[in-house]
N, C-alpha and C positions, 0 to 999 in steps of 0.2 A: 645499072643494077641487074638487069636481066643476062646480062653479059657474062658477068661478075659471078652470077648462080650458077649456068649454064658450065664455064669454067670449071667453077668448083665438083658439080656433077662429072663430068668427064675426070678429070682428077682424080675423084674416090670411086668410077668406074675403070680406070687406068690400073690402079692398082689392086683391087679385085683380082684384073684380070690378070697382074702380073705375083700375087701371090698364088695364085692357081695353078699358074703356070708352073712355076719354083717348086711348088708341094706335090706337082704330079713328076718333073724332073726327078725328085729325091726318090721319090718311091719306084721310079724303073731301075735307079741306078741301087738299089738296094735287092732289088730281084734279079737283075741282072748280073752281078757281084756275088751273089749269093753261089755256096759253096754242098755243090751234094756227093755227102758221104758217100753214094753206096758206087758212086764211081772211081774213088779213090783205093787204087792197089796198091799193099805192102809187099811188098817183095819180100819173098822167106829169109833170103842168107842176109839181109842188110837191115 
């Protein structure tokens, strides 16, 4: 039985740690991605 808990705790610390992980992925790759205007040149004749 103590086995059995221990498991289960690792388990729901497992993924804790692997939604963490994934939520802080998304959020580099969305500032990273990210697109800023005031660098973007139009070109007059086109």
């Amino acid at each position: 039985m103590k086995t059995k808990n221990y498991l289960i705790a690792i388990a729901i610390f497992g993924g804790m740690l692997f939604t963490a992980y994934a939520a802080n992925t998304a959020n580099q790759d969305e500032q990273q991605t990210a697109v800023r205007k005031d660098q973007i040149k139009i070109p007059s004749g086109g």
